[in-house]
Every structure is written in C-alpha cells, then in structure tokens.
C-alpha positions as CSV (number, residue, x, y, z in Angstrom):
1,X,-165.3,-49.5,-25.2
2,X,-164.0,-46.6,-27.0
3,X,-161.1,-46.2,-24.3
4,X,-160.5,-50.1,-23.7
5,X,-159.6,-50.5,-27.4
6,X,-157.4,-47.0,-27.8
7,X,-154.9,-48.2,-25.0
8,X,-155.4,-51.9,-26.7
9,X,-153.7,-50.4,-29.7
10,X,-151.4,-48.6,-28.0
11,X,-150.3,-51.1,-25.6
12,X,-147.1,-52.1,-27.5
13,X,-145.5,-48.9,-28.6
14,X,-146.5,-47.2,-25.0
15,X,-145.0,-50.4,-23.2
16,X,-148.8,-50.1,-21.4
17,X,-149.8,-53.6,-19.1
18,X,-153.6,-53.3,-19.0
19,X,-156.3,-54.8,-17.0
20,X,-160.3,-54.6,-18.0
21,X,-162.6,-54.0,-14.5
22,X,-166.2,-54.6,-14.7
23,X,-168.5,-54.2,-12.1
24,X,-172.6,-54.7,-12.7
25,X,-173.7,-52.2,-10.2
26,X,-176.9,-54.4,-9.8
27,X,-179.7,-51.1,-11.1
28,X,-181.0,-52.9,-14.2
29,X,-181.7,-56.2,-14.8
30,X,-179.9,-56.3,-18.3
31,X,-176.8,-55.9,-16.5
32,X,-175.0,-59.7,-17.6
33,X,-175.4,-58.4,-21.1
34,X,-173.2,-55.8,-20.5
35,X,-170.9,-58.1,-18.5
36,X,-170.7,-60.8,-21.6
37,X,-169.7,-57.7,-24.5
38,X,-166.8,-56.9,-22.0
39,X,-165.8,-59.9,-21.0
40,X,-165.5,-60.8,-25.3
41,X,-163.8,-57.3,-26.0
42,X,-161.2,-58.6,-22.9
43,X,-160.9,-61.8,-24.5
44,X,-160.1,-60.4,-27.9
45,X,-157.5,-58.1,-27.2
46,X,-155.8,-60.8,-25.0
47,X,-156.0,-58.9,-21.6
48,X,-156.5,-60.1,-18.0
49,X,-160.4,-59.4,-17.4
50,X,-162.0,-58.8,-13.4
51,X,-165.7,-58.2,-12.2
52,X,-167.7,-57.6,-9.3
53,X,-171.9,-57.3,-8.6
54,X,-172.7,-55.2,-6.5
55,X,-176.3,-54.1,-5.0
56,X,-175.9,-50.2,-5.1
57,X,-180.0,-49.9,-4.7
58,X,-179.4,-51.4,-1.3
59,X,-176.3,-49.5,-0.6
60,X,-178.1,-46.7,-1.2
61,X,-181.1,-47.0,1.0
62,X,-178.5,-48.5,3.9
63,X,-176.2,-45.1,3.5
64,X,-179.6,-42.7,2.7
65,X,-177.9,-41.5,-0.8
66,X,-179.4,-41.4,-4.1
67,X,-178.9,-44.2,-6.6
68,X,-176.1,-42.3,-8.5
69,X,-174.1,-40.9,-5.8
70,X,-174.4,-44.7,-4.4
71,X,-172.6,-46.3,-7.6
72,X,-170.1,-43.4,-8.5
73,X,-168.8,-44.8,-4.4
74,X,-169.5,-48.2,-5.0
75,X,-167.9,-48.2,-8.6
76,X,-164.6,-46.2,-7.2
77,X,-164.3,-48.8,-4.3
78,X,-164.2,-51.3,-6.6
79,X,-161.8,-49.5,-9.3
80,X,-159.4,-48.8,-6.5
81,X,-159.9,-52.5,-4.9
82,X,-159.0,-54.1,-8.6
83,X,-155.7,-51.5,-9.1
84,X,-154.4,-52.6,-5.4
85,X,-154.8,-56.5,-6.5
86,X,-152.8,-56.2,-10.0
87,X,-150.3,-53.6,-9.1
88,X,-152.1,-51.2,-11.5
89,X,-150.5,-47.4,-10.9
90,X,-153.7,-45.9,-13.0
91,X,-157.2,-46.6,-13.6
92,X,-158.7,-45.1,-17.2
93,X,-161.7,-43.7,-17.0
94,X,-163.8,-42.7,-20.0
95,X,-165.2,-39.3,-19.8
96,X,-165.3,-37.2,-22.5
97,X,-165.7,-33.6,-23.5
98,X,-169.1,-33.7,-23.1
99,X,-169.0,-34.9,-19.6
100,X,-166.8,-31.8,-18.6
101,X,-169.3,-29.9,-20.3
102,X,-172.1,-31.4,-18.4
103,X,-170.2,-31.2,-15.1
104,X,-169.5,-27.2,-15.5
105,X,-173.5,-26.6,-16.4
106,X,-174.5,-28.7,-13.4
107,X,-171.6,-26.9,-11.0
108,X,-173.0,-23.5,-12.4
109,X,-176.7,-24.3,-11.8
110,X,-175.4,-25.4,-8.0
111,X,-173.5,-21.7,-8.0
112,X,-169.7,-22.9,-7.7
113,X,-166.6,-21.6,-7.5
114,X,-163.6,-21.7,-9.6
115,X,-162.9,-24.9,-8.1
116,X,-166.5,-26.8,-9.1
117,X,-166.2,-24.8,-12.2
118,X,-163.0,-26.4,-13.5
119,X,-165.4,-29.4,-14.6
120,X,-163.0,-32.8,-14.6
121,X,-159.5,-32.9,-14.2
122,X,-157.8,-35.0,-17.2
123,X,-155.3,-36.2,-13.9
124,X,-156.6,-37.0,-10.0
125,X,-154.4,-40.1,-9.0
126,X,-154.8,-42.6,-9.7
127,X,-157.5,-41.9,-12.2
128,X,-157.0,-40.7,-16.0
129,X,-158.7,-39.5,-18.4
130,X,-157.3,-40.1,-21.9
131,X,-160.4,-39.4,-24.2
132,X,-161.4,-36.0,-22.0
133,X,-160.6,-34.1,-25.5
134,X,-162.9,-35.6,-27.9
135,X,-166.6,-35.3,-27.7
136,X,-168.8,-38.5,-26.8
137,X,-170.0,-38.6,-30.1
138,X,-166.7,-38.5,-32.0
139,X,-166.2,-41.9,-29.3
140,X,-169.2,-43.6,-31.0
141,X,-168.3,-42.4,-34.4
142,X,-165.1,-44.4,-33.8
143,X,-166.5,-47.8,-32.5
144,X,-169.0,-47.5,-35.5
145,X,-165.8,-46.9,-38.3
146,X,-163.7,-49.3,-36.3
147,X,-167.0,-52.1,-35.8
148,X,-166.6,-51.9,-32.2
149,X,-169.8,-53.0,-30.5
150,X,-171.2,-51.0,-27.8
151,X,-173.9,-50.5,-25.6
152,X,-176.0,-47.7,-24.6
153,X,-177.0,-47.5,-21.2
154,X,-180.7,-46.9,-20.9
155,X,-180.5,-45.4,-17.6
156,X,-179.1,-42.3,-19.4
157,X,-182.4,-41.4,-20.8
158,X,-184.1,-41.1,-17.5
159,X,-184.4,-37.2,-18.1
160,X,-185.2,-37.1,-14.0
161,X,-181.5,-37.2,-13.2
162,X,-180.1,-33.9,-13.4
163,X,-177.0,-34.9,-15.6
164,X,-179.3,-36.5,-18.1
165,X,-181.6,-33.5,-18.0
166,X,-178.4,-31.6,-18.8
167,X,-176.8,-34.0,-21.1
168,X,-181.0,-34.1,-23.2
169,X,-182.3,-30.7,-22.8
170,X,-179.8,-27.6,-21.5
171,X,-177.4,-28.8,-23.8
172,X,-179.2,-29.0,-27.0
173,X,-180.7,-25.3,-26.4
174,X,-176.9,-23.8,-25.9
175,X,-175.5,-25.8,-29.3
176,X,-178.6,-23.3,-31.0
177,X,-177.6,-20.7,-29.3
178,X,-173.6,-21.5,-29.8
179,X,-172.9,-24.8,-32.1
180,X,-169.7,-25.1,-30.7
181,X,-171.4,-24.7,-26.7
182,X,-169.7,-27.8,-25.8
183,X,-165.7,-27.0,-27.0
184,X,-166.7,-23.4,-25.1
185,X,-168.0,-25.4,-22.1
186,X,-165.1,-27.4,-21.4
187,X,-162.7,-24.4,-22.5
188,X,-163.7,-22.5,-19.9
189,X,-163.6,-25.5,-17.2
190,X,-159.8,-25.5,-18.2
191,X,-159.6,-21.9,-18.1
192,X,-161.3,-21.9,-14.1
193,X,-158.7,-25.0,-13.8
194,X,-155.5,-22.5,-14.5
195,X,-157.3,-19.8,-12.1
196,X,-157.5,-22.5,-9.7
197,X,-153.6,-22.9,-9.5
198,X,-153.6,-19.4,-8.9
199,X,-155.9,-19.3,-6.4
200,X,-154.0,-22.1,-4.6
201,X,-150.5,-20.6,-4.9
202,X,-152.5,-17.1,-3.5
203,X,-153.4,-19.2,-0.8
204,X,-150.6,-20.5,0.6
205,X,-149.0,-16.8,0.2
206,X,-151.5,-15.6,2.9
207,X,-151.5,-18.6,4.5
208,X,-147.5,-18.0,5.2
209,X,-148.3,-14.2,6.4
210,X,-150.8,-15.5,9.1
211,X,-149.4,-18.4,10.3
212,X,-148.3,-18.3,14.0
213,X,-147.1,-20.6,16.9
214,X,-150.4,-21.5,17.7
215,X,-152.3,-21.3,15.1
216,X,-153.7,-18.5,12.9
217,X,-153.0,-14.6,13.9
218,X,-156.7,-13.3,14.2
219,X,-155.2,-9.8,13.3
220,X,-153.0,-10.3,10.1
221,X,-155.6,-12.8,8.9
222,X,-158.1,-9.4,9.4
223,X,-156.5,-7.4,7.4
224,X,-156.3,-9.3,4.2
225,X,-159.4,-8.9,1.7
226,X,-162.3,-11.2,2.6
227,X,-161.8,-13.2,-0.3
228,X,-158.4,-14.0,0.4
229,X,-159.6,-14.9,4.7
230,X,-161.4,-17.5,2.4
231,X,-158.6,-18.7,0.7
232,X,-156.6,-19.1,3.4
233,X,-159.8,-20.9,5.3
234,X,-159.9,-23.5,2.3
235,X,-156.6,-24.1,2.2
236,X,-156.2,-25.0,6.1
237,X,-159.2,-27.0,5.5
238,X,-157.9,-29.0,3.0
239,X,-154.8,-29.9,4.8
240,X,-156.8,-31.4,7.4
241,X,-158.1,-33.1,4.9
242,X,-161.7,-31.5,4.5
243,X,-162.7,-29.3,1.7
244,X,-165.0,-27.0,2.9
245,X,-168.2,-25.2,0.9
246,X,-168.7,-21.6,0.9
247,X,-171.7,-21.6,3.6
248,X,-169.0,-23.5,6.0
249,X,-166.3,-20.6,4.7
250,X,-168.3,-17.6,5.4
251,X,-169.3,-19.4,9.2
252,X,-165.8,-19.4,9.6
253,X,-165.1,-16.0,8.5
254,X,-167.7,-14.8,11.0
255,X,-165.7,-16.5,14.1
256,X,-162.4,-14.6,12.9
257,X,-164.3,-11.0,12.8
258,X,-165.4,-12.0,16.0
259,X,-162.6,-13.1,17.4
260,X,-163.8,-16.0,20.0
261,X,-165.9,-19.1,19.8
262,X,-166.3,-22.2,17.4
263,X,-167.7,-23.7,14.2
264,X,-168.3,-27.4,13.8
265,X,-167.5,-28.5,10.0
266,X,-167.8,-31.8,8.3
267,X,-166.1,-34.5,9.2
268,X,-165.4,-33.7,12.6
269,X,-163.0,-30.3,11.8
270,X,-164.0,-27.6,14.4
271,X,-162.6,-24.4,14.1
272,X,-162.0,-22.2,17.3
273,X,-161.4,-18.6,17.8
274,X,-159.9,-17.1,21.2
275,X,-156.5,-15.9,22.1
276,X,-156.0,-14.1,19.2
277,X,-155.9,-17.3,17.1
278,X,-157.6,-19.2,14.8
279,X,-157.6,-23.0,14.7
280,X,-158.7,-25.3,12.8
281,X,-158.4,-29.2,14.5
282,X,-160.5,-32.5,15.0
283,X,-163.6,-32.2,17.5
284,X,-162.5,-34.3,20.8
285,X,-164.1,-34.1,23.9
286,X,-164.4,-31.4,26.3
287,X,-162.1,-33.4,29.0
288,X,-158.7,-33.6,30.7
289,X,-156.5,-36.0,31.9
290,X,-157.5,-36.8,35.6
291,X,-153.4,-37.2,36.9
292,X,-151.2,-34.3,38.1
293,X,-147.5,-34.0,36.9
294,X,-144.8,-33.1,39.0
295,X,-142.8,-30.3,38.7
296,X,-138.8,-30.6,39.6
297,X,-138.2,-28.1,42.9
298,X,-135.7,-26.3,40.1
299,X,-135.3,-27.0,36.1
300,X,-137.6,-27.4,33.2
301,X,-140.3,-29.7,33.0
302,X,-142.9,-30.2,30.1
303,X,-146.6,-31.4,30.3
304,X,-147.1,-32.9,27.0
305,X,-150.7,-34.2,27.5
306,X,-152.0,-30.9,28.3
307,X,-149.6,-28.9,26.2
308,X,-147.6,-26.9,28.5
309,X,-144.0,-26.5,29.7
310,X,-142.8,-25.1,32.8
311,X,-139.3,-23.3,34.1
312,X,-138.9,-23.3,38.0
313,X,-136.1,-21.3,39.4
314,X,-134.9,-19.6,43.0
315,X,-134.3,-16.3,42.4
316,X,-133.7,-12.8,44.5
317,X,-136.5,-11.3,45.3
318,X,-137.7,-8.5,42.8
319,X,-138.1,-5.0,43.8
320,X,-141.1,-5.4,41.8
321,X,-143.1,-8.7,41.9
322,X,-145.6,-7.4,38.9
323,X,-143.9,-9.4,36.1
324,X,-144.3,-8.1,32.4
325,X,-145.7,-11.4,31.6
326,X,-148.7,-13.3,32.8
327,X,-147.3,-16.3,32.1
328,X,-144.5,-15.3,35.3
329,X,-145.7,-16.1,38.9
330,X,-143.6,-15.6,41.8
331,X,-144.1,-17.7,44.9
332,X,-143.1,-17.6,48.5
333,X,-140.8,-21.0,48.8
334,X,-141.4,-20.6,52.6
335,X,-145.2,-20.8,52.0
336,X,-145.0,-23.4,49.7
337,X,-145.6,-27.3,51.2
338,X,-144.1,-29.1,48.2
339,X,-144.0,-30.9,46.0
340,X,-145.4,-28.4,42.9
341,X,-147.7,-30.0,40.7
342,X,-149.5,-29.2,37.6
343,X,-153.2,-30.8,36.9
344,X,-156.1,-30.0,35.1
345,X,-159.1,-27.9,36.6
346,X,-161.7,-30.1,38.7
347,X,-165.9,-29.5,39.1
348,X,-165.3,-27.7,42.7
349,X,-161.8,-25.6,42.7
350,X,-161.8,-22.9,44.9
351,X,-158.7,-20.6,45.4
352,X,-158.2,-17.1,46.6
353,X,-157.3,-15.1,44.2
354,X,-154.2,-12.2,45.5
355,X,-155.2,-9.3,47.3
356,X,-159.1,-10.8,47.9
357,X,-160.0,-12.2,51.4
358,X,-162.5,-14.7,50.1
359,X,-162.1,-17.6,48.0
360,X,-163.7,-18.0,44.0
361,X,-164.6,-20.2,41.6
362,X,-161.3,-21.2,39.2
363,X,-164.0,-21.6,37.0
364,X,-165.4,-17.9,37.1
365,X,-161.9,-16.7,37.0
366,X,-161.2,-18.7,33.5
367,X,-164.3,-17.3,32.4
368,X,-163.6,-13.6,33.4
369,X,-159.8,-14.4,32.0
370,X,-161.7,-15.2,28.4
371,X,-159.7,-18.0,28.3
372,X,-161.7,-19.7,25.3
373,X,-164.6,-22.2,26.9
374,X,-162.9,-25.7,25.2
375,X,-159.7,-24.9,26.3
376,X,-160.9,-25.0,30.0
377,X,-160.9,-28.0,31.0
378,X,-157.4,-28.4,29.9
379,X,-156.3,-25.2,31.1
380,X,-153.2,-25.8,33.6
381,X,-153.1,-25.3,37.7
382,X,-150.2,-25.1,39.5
383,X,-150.6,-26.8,43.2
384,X,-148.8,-27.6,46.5
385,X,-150.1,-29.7,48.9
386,X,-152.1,-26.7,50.7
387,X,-153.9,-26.2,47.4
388,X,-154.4,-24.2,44.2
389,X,-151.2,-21.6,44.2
390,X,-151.6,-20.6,40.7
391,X,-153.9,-20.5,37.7
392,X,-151.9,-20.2,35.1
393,X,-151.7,-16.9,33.2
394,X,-154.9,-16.0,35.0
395,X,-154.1,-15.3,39.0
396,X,-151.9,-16.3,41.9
397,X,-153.1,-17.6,45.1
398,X,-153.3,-14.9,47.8
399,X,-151.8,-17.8,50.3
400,X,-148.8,-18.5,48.1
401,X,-147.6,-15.2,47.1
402,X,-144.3,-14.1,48.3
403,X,-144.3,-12.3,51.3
404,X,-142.6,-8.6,51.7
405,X,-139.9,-10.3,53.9
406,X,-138.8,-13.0,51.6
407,X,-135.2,-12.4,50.2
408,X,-135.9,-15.3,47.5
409,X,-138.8,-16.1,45.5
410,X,-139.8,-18.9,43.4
411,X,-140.0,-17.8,39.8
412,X,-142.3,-20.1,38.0
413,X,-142.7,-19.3,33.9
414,X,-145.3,-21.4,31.7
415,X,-145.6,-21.8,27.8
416,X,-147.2,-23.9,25.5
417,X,-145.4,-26.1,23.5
C-alpha cells in the first residue's frame, strides 16, 4: 500500500502509467478483505485495477513444494502474466530494508556465497524495487501519517516459517546486540553485491583463458586456483542457463582433476570430461543417427549430424605412411570397393585392426582409444563396401591399408566441426 501510493504521487511528474495486480493466493480464508482495500486504493487514485485467485495449497501438494515456495511461483506467474496483457515494462515490488536483511540472515544460516549473500537486488527485469531503502517500519509509519489503510498479513506471525522466525526472533536479538543490525545487514548485502560484479568480471577473464574449440582446456582450466575452476564452472553454467550450487561446483571440479567422465546437474546440464576438454551441454541420449553419409571419391565433405568433416584426396605415396596426426589415414584406392561412407558405430562391428591377423571389437578399440563412453555411439567409421576401413582417429583396417606397391594412396583427414 505503501508502494502503490508513492508511484500514485509520483505518477505525473515521473510521466509513470500504472496498473494495480492483485492476486488472493487462496491460503487464508480472509483473503476478499484484502481484495476489497485494494480494489478501493485502485479506485481512488484512478488506476486500471486486475486480480486473480489462485489455489496455491493445491499447487503445492500437485508440485510437492512448501506453501511459500508455491505462492512466491504462483504470485510471479501471475505478475508477469498481468505486465504482458497491459504492456507494462516493470512490475513494483514492495520489499524493504528489512526483507534484504532477512534474506542475507536466512542465506547465511543456509551457508551462501557472495551471490545468496547480496540479499535482494533493487533491479532483476522486469521487477523493481523502489522502497528497498527504507525499513518496513518507516513504510507503516508513512501509511499511518498519510491515513493509508493497511493490512497486516496474519500468516507472518506463523513463527514456523523460517523468514518469520528470522523477521520475530534473530532479528530482535541482533538490534540488542547492534541497534542499527538491520542498516548493517542490508549494507553488507550491497557490499557482497559489488564483490559479486567482481567475481563475474573475474569470471569471464578465466573463462577467455580456457576456452577452446571444443570446449574447455582441461589443462589451463588446472592451473588456475580452485576458486577461480569454480568461477569459471558457474559462469558456463549460467550461460546454459543453470545456476549451479556449490555441492554441484565441487562435483564438477572433481571431473576436471580427473580428467574423464560425467556429472549430471539440474535441469538436464551434464558436464563431460575426456579429450582433454571440459563440456558442459544438455543430457540427450546415448544414440546415433542410423544412415551413412557419402563421401565424394575426392573433395571435402562435412557430417553435420555427427559433427565431423572429412578431406579426401589422391596423393603420391609417402615414404612414410605413419602420419603425424591420428586424424590422417591413408588407404589403398586399389583395395578400396567404393563408394566411402561415414556411419555411426553398430552393436556387432568387427574390423581388423593393421598389422593383427584377427578381427576385434570396434567397441573394445574405442574403449582402449579412451575415446570418452557418450561420445561412442556417435564416434565416426569410415567404410567401403567390403567393410570397416577406418575408425576414426583410433585404427585403420588391416584390409584397406595401402600396400608397399601402391604408387598413390588415398589420404583421408577428419575433424570436428
């Protein structure tokens, strides 16, 4: 109430177009009273007024959440719903001073960083918080002097919510201790906000430094300090969209000191070690296209659905067929019973690997190779009609290598795109 009539007065001089949302969350059954004192205070100051009901008790048992968790969701929805339908740019919210207060005793208690610790932001779009500088009391000292009727909510005695616990018991004990706990509260929430920004900017710093083709270098990323590994964890969290807590940061941390395997993080973000890289992408399942792709008998060609491109040229045969590269086979074109394809591994491939006499597992081999376990079923095969020719960066068929003889050789090169 204390908000809705500040903006009211400064509507005109601020050029502000303003909108009152309501919504009766549906917890207590005095909830029309509430509805009727805003619905009046819309009606006096001559604004456009919306509401909703909502059953967040029900919500809350259909989604397994507790009741306030519940209507913080159901309330936003709703806020953000209402914005959309007027063309509103910002929603006002009403927190105070003493709800950053709150916020950082509760973040502390739950053993936050920097970030928790910052308490509320006084900007998130599309939300603002005007009044996040005065104290709650100093909002009812104003609605009293200015005989704006309120109401007090009596959920907010209900000293079994932890906030309320906070709000009737912590805080009382620290304004005896300190009678200005609250300013010194939400002081050092702003202060944890500035290191926050620093921390961020830090971040992407690293973040630059380890960055590679394919994902995060395992070994710059090592030789930062563990804290900043973290920051740089966070930060490509967050621009998948998922912000991690520390327990999922320090699982993550383990795979990059080990250098292989995978963590599974909320909402669906797996991050995978192997290859000397770290990545961090959405959890899809372990499968592969079932076609083949066909490679030209010379040029470039590019295998976009399994993430590979491929160079095939004639070329003089090498005095020396090791190549520098793994990712460099060279093949005996009269060996060869065309056309060249790429495909996925199947359950059952069987090739022999150069200089063996008996045939193995392409499975084993990927496994000996370390090429990382989800990668495998995606992990290219070159073929010819005869069969498996080459497994890609790992061996080349003993039936398709280029014979002693051959004056020209098939140079195939492969790289991921």
């Amino acid at each position: 109430m204390a908000l809705l009539h500040v903006l009211g007065g400064l509507r005109e001089g601020w050029g502000l177009g303003l909108t009152v949302a309501h919504l009766d969350h549906g917890i207590r059954p005095d909830g029309a009273e509430d509805l009727a004192l805003v619905r009046a205070a819309a009606e006096r100051l001559g604004l456009p007024f919306l509401h909703e009901n909502a059953d967040v008790p029900a919500r809350a048992r259909a989604e397994g959440r507790n009741v306030e968790e519940a209507a913080r969701r159901v309330r936003r929805e709703f806020l953000e719903r209402a914005a959309r339908g007027v063309g509103a740019t910002k929603i006002a919210l009403g927190h105070t001073r003493t709800d950053v207060a709150e916020t950082v005793v509760l973040h502390l208690l739950r053993g936050a960083g920097p970030r928790g610790l910052r308490g509320i932001l006084p900007v998130a779009p599309p939300y603002v918080r005007p009044l996040l500088l005065v104290s709650r009391e100093e909002t009812r000292a104003f609605c009293r002097a200015e005989g704006i009727p309120f109401r007090d909510d009596p959920t907010n005695e209900d000293r079994r919510l932890a906030r309320n616990a906070v709000r009737l018991e912590v805080l009382p004990v620290l304004s005896r201790l300190n009678p200005r706990a609250e300013e010194a509260l939400a002081r050092a929430g702003g202060l944890l906000a500035e290191a926050e920004e620093v921390l961020t900017w830090v971040a992407g710093l690293a973040r630059a430094e380890v960055e590679g083709p394919q994902g995060l270098e395992l070994e710059p990323l090592r030789r930062l300090p563990r804290a900043v590994q973290g920051l740089v964890v966070h930060r490509a969290a967050e621009e998948a969209g998922v912000v991690l807590e520390r327990g999922h940061v320090e699982a993550v941390l383990g795979l990059v000191e080990r250098g292989h395997g995978e963590v599974h993080l909320p909402r669906g973000l797996v991050a995978r070690a192997g290859s000397g890289v770290l990545k961090l992408l959405p959890r899809s399942p372990l499968c592969a296209p079932p076609q083949a792709w066909t490679l030209p008998p010379e040029g470039e060609a590019e295998v976009a659905d399994l993430g590979w491109a491929f160079c095939v040229r004639r070329v003089p045969r090498p005095e020396d067929l090791k190549s520098s590269s793994r990712w460099v086979a060279f093949l005996d074109p009269c060996r060869l019973d065309p056309p060249l394809v790429v495909r996925a591994p199947v359950p059952g491939d069987r090739m022999r690997p150069l200089g063996m006499a008996g045939t193995k597992k392409v499975s084993d081999l990927l496994m000996e190779a370390r090429v990382p376990r989800w990668e495998r079923p995606r992990w290219p095969i070159l073929c010819d009609r005869r069969g498996i020719a080459w497994v890609v960066g790992v061996r080349v068929s003993e039936d398709h290598r280029a014979m002693p003889d051959a004056r020209e050789v098939l140079r195939v090169e492969a790289r991921r795109t």
